[in-house]
Structure formats: structure tokens, C-alpha cells
Wavefront OBJ file of the C-alpha trace (Angstrom):
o trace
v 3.368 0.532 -7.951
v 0.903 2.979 -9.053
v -0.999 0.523 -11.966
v -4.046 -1.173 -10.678
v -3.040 -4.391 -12.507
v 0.560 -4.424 -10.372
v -1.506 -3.950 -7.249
v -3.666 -6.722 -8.091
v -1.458 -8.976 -8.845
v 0.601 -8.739 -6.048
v -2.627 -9.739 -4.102
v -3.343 -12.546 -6.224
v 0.358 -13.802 -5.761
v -0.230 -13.471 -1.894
v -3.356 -14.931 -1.900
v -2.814 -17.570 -3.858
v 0.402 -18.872 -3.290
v 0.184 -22.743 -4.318
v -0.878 -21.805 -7.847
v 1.683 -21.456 -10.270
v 1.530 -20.176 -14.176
v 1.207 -16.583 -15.202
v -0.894 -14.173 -12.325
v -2.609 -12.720 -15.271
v -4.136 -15.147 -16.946
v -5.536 -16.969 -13.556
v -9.412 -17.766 -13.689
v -11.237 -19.651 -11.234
v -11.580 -22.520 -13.327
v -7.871 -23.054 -14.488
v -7.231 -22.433 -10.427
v -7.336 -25.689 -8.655
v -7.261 -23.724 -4.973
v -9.348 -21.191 -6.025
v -11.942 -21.309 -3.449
v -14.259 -19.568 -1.547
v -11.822 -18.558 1.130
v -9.788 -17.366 -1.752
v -12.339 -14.933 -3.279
v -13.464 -13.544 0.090
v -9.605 -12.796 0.727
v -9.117 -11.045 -3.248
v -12.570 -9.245 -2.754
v -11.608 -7.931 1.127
v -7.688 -7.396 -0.075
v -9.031 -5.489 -3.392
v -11.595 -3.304 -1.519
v -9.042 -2.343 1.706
v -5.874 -1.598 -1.726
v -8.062 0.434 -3.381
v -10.934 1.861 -1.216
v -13.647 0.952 -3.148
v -16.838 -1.767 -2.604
v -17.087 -4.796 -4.241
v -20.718 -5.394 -4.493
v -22.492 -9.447 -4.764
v -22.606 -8.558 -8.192
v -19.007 -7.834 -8.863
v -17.961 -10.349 -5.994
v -19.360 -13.387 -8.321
v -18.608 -11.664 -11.598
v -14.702 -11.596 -10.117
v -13.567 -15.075 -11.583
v -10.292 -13.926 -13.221
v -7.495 -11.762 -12.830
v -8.969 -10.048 -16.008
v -12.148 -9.769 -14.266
v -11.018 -8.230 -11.083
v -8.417 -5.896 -12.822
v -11.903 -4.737 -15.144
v -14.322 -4.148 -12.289
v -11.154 -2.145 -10.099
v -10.588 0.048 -12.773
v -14.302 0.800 -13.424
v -14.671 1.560 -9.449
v -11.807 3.872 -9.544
v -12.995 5.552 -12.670
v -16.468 6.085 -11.088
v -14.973 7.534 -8.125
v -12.216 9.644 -10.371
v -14.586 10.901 -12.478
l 1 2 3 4 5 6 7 8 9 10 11 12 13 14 15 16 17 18 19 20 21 22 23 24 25 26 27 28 29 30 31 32 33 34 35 36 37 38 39 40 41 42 43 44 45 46 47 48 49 50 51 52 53 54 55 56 57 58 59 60 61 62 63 64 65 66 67 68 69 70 71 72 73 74 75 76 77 78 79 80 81
């Protein structure tokens, strides 16, 4: 499971485990128990998975699967590159 989007959505399906519907198209606002817990735990699960640093910025710009999987990818290019 080398992809970043596999990686995160395995931590969005242990995270969030009483949502149902497609991992990939989950926002915060189609997410009834997307709370604050919730994004703490993808923003502390996605920064331990992939060794980077979420910053404020990126934690409240992280309200999607989309979202996350863009800002992840960016990080790891940064870092790559």
C-alpha cells in the first residue's frame, strides 16, 4: 500500500467507522460524526503515516478526503523534491 490515497483511506475507514458511503468522496459536511475529535485523530494519524506536519492552516483546510489526500501529497512532494 504504497499510494498516499490507499493510506489515507484506510485511516479515514478507521477513524470513522459509523459513516458509511464511498471513503473518497467523504467531506465534513456530508459526515454526520465528523467532529472535532475526528479531525484531530485524521490530522495526528496522517502526520505519524506519513511523517510530515500538518500545520493550522492545512488542519482547517482538511475537510475532505480530497482535501487531505491534496495537502499529503503536496507535503511529500516538498519533502521529495
Amino acid at each position: 500500500m504504497s499510494n498516499p490515497a490507499e493510506k489515507i483511506e484506510a485511516i479515514f475507514l478507521d477513524l470513522m467507522i459509523e459513516e458509511t458511503g464511498p471513503v473518497r468522496k467523504r467531506t465534513r459536511a456530508n459526515c454526520a460524526h465528523w467532529d472535532s475529535l475526528i479531525q484531530l485523530g485524521l490530522i495526528s494519524a496522517i502526520e505519524q503515516e506519513f511523517d510530515v506536519t500538518i500545520s493550522d492552516e492545512d488542519a482547517v483546510d482538511m475537510s475532505s478526503f480530497e482535501a487531505a489526500e491534496t495537502i499529503v501529497i503536496e507535503k511529500l512532494a516538498k519533502r521529495n523534491g
